[in-house]
C-alpha positions in Angstrom: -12.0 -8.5 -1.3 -14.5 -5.7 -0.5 -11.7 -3.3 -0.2 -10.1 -3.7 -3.5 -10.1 -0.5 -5.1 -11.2 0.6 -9.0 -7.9 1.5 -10.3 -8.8 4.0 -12.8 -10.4 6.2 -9.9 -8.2 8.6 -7.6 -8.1 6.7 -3.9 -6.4 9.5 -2.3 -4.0 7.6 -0.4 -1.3 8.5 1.1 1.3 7.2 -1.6 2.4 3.2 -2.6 3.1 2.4 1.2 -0.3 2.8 2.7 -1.9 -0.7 3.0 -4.5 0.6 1.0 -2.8 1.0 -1.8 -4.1 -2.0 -4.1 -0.5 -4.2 -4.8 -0.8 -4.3 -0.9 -3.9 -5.5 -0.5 -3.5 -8.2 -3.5 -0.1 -9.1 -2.0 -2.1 -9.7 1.5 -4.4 -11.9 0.1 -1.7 -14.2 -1.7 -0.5 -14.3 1.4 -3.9 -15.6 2.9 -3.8 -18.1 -0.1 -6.2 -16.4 -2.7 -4.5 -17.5 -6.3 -4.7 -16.1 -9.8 -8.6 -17.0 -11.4 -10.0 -17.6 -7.7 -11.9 -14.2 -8.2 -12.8 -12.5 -10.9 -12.4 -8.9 -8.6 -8.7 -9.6 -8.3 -8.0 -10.9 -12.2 -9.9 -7.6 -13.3 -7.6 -4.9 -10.8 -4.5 -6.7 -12.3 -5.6 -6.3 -15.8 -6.0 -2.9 -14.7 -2.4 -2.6 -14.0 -1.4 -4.1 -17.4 -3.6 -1.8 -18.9 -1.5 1.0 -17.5 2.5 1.2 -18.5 4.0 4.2 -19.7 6.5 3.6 -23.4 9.3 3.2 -21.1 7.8 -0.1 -19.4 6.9 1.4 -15.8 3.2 1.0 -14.7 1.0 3.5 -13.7 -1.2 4.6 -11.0 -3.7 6.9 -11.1 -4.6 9.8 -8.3 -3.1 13.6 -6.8 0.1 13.7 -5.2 2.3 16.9 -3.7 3.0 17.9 -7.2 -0.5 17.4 -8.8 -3.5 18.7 -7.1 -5.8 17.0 -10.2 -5.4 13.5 -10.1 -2.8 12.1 -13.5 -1.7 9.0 -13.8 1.9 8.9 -13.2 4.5 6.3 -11.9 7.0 6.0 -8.8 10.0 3.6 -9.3 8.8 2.0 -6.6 4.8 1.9 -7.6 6.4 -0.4 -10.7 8.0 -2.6 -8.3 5.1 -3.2 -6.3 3.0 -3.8 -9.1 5.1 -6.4 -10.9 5.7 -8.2 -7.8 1.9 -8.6 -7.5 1.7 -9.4 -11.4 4.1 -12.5 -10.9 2.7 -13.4 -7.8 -0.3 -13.7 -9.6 0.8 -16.1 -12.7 1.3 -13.1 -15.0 5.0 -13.1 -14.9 5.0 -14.3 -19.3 2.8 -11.0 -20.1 5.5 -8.9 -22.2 3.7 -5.5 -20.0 5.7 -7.4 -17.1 8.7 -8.8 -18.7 9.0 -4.7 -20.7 9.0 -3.3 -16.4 11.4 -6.2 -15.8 13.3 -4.9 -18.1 12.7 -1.5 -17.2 13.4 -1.9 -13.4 17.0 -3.4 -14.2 17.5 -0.1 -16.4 16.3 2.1 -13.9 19.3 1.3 -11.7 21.7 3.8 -10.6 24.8 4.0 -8.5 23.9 5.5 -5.2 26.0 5.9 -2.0 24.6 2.7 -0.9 25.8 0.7 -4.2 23.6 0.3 -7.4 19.9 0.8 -6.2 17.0 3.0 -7.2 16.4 6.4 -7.6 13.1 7.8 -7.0 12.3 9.5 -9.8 8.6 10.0 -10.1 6.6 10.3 -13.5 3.8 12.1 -14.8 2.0 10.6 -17.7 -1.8 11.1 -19.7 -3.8 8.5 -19.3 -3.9 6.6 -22.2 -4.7 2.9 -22.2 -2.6 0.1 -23.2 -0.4 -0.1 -26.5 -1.2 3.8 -27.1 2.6 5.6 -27.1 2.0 8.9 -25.6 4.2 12.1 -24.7 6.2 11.8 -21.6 4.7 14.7 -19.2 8.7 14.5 -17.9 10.2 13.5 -14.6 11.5 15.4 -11.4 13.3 14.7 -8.1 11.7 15.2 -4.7 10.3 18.4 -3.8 10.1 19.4 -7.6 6.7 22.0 -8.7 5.5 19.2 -11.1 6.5 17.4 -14.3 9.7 18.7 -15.8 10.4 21.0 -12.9 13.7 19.4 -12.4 14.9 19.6 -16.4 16.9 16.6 -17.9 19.4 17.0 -14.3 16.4 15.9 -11.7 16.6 12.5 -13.6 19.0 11.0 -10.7 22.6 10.1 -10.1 24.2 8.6 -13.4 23.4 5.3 -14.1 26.0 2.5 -14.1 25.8 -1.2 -15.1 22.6 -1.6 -16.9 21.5 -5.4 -17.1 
């Protein structure tokens, strides 16, 4: 529990696969049998991530990355993903901030070489806090400058079947 991070604060980690970042952690200690309202640390980092969703549906995560030196909040495919898997995990699956990323996730869905999957296509958002509609900063592919560095073709293969 000690090492749950504050989720508004830049953890400089090394991106959503580092066992530090805070889905992982909360996803560990499900699987160590901690529950939703057995502490009031874990109920107040996932009420963090609902505060955090960009008009679109995908949640956010705060901190610096290759294309942002300053930390932004900002959102990979997958950082959604992990989230809402933690969110249901914890008894939150009814929130409509995780049933909008459901939603979102089936949208986000492309045909890849591989058959439908997901692109990553990372976003760059202001912090704003939850029900506030805010300007998209934009989106760009991998090894993009920063936000909008891409234009409207860095947004992925074309999508097919959306659910």
């Amino acid at each position: 529990m000690q090492r749950l991070p504050d989720w508004e604060a830049d953890n400089h980690l090394s991106g959503h696969s580092s066992p530090a970042f805070a889905p992982n952690l909360l996803n560990l200690l499900a699987d160590q049998g901690v529950s939703a309202g057995d502490d009031a640390r874990v109920e107040g980092l996932l009420d963090s991530f609902l505060d955090r969703q960009d008009p679109d549906g995908r949640f956010l995560s705060f901190g610096t990355s290759r294309a942002f030196t300053t930390p932004v909040w900002g959102s990979l495919l997958c950082d959604t993903h992990a989230i809402t898997e933690v969110l249901i995990r914890f008894g939150r699956a009814e929130d409509p901030a995780v049933v909008r990323a459901m939603c979102q996730m089936a949208a986000d869905r492309a045909n890849t070489p591989q058959d439908l999957g997901w692109p990553c296509l990372p976003t760059g958002q202001p912090a704003t806090p939850r029900g506030h509609r805010h300007q998209r900063a934009g989106r760009w592919g991998p090894g993009a400058r920063g936000p909008g560095a891409g234009g409207p073709e860095a947004k992925g293969p074309e999508v097919g079947n959306r659910a």
